[in-house]
Backbone as CSV, one residue per row, in Angstrom:
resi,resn,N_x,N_y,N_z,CA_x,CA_y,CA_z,C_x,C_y,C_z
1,UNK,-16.521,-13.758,14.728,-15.750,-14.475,13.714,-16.730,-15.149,12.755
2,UNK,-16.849,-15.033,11.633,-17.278,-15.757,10.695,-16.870,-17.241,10.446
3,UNK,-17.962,-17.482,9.697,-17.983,-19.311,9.771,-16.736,-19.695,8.810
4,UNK,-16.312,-18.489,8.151,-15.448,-19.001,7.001,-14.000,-18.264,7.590
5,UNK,-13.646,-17.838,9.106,-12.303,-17.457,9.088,-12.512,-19.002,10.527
6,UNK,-13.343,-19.432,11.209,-13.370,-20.608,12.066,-12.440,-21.459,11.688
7,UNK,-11.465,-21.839,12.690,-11.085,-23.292,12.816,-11.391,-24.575,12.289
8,UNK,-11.241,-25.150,11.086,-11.372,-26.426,11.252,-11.260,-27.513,11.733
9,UNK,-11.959,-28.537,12.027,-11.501,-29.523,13.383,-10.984,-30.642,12.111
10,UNK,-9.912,-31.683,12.586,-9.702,-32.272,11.793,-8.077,-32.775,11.450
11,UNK,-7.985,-32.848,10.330,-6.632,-32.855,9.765,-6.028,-31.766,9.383
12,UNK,-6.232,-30.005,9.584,-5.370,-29.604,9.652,-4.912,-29.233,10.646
13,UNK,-5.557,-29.549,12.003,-5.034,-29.355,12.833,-5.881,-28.095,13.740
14,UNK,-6.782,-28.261,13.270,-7.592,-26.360,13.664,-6.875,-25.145,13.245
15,UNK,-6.305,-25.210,11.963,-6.561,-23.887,11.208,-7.389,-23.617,11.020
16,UNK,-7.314,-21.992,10.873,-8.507,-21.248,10.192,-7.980,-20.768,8.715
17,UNK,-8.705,-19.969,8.082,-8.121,-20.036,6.686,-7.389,-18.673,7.119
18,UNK,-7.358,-17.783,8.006,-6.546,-16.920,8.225,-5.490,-17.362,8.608
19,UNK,-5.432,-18.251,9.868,-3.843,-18.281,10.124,-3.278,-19.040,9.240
20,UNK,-3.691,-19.853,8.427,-3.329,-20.604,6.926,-2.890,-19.086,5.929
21,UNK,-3.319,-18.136,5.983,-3.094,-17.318,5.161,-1.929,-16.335,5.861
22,UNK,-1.746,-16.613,6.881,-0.471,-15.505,7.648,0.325,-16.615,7.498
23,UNK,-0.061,-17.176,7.273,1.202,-18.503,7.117,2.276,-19.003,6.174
24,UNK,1.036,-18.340,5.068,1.504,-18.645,3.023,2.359,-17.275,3.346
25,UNK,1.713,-16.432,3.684,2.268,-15.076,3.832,3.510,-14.992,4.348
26,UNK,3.832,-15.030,5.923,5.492,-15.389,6.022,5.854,-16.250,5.097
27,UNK,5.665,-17.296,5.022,6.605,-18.519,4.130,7.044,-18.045,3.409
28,UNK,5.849,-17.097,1.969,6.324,-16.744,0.696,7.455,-15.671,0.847
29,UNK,7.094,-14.860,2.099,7.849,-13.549,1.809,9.620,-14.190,2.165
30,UNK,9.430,-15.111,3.044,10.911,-15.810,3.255,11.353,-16.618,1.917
31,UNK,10.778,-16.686,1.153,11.501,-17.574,0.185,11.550,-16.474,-1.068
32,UNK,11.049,-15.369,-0.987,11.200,-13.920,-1.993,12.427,-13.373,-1.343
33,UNK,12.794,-13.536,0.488,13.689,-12.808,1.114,12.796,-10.847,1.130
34,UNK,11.612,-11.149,1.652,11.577,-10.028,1.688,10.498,-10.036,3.153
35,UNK,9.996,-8.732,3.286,9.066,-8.653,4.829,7.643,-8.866,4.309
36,UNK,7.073,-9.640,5.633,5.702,-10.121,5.391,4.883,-9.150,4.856
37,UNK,4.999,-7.991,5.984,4.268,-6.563,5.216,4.133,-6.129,3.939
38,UNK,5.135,-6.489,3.074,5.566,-6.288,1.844,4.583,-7.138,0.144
39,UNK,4.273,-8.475,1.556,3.477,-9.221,0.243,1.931,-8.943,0.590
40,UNK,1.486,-8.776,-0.554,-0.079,-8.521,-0.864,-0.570,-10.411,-0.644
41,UNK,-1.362,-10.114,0.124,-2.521,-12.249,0.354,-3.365,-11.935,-1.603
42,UNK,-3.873,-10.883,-1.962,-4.575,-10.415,-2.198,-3.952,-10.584,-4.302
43,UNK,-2.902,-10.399,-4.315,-2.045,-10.731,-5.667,-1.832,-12.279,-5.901
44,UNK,-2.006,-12.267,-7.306,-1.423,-13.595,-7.449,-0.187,-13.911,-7.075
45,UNK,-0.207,-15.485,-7.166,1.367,-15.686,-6.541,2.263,-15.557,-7.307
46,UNK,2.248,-15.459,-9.085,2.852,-15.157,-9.889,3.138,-13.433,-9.925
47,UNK,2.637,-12.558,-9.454,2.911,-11.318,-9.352,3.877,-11.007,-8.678
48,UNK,4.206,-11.681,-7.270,4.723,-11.715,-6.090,5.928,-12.477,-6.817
49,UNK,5.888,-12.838,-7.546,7.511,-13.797,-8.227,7.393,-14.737,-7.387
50,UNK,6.578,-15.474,-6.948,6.845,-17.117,-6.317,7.012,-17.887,-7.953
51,UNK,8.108,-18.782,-7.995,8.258,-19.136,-9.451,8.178,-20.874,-9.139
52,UNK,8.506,-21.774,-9.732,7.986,-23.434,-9.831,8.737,-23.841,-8.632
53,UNK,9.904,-23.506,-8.837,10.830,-24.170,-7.339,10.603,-23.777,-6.290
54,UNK,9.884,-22.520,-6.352,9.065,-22.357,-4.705,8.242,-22.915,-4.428
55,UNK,7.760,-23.044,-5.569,5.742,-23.467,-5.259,6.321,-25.135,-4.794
56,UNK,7.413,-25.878,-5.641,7.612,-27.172,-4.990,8.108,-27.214,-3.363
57,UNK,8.803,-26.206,-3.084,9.326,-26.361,-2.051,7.923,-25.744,-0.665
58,UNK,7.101,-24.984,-1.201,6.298,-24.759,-0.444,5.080,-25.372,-0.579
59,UNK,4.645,-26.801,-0.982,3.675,-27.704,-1.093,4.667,-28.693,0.008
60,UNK,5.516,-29.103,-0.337,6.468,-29.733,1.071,6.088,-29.021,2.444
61,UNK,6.440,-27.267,2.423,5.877,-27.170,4.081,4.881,-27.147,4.162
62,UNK,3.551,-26.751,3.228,2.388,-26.966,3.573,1.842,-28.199,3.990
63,UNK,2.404,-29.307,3.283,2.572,-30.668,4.011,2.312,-31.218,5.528
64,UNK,3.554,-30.332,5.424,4.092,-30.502,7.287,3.151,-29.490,8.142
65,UNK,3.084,-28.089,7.841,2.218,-27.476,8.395,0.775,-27.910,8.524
66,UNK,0.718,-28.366,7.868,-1.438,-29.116,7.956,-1.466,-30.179,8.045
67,UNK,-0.438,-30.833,7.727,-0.403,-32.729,8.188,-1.265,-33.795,6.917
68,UNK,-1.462,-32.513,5.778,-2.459,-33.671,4.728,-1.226,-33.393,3.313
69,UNK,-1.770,-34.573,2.723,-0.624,-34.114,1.167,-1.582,-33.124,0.671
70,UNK,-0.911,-32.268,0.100,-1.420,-30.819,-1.085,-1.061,-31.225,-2.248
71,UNK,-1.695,-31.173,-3.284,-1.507,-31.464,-4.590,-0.385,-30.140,-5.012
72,UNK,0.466,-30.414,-5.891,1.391,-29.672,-7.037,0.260,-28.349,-7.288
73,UNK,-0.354,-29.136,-7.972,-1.124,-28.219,-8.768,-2.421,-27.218,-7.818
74,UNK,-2.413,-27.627,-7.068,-3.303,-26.320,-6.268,-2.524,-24.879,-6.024
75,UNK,-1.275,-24.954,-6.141,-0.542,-23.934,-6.095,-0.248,-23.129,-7.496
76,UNK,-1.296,-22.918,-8.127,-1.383,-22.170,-9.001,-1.090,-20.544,-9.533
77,UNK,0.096,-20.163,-10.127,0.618,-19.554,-10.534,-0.491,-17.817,-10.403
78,UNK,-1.919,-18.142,-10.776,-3.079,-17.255,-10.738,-3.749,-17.499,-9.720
79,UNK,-3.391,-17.933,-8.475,-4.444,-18.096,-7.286,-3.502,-16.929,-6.094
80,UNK,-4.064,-16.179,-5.381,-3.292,-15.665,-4.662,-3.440,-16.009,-3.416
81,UNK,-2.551,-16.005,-2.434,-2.727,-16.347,-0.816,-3.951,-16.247,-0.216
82,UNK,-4.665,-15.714,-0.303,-6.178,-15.499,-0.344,-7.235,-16.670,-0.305
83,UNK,-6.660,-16.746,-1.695,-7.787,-18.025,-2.188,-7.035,-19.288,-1.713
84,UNK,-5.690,-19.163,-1.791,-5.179,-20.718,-1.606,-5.028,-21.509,-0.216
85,UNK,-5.513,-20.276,0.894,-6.027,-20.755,1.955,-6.988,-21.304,2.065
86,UNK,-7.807,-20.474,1.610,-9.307,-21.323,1.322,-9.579,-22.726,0.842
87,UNK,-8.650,-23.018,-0.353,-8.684,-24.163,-1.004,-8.085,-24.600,-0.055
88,UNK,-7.184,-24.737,0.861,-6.576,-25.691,1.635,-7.488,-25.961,2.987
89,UNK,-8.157,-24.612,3.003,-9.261,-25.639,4.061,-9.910,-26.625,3.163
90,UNK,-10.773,-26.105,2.433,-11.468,-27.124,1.446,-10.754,-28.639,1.513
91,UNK,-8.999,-28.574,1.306,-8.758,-29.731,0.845,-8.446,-30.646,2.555
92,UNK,-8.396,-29.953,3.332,-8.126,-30.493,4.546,-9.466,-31.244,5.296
93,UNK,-10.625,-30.469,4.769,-11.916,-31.219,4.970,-12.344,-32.360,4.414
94,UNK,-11.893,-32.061,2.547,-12.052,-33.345,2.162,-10.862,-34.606,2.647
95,UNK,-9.877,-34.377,3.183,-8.835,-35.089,3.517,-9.473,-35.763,4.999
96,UNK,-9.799,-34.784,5.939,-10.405,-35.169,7.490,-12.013,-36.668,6.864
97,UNK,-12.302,-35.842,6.297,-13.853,-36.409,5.368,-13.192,-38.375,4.937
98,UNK,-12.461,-38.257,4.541,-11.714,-39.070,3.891,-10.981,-40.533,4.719
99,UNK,-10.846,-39.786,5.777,-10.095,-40.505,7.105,-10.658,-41.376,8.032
């Protein structure tokens, strides 16, 4: 396992940015109503039709799922599941960092 799919210790709870990313992955495909298989991690989230009222409603479960607040705006229209795992480790470190 690479240092960058590892567990973080901390405030999110020991995610890794993968299971953070199977995670965006079900969520999104449930709020498109479609199968996980179906969404690309790899597309933006604007490709995938996640539109503003998702992205609000899915900064709420990311919330709950990692236990730190997520900014609005990290959920960027041009970031795809991919990257926005990543940034959420990032932001869960600086959040643990913080504590």
């Amino acid at each position: 396992m690479s240092p960058s799919e590892r567990s973080v210790d901390g405030a999110n709870g020991g995610h890794s940015p993968l299971e953070i990313e199977v995670w965006l992955q079900t969520r999104i495909a449930l709020l498109l109503s479609v199968e996980p298989r179906d969404i690309d991690p790899m597309q933006p989230l604007a490709a995938l039709g996640l539109d503003s009222v998702m992205a609000v409603c899915l900064v709420g479960e990311l919330e709950l799922f990692l236990d730190i607040p997520v900014p609005e705006q990290l959920i960027s229209p041009r970031a795809s599941i991919h990257e926005l795992a990543r940034q959420l480790i990032a932001e869960c470190r600086s959040e643990g960092a913080d504590s």
